[in-house]
C-alpha positions in Angstrom: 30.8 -18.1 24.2 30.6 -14.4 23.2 34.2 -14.3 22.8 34.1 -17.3 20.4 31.7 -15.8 18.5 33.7 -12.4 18.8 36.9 -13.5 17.2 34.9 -15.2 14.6 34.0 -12.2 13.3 37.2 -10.7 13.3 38.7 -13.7 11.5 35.7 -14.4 8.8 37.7 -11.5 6.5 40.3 -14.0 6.2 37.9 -17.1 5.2 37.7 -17.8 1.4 36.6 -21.2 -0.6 39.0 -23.8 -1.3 38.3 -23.9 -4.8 39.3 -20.2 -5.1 43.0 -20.3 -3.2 44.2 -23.8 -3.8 46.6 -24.6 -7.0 47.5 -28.2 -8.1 50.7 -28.9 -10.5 51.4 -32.4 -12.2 55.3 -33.0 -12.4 56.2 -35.5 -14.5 59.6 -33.4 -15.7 62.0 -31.5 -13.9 60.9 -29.1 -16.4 57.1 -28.7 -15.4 59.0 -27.2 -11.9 58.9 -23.8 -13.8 55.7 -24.1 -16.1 52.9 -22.6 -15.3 51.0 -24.1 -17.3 51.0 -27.1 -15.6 48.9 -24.9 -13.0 45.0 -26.2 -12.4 42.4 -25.8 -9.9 40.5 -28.5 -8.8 37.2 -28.4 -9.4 36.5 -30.5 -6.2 38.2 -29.4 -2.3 35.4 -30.9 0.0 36.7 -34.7 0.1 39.9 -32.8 1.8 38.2 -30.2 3.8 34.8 -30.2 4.1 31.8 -29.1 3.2 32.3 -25.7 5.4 
């Protein structure tokens, strides 16, 4: 168990929020491909990963 808890610790500098890291894009054009404005967050990330 300590070595669980162990490698947690050395991983948690690589944990971040979904909200923060994730970026949606709409295509509706072979043209949005290549806009970036098209880029959003989503406001939302728990229904696909959870609360944690």
């Amino acid at each position: 168990m300590a070595e669980a808890e162990i490698l947690k610790a050395e991983l948690a500098e690589f944990v971040c929020g979904a909200n923060d890291v994730i970026e949606l894009k709409l295509v509706r054009d072979v043209n949005d491909i290549f806009d970036d404005t098209k880029i959003f967050r989503p406001e939302f990330t728990h229904q696909l990963f959870g609360q944690k």
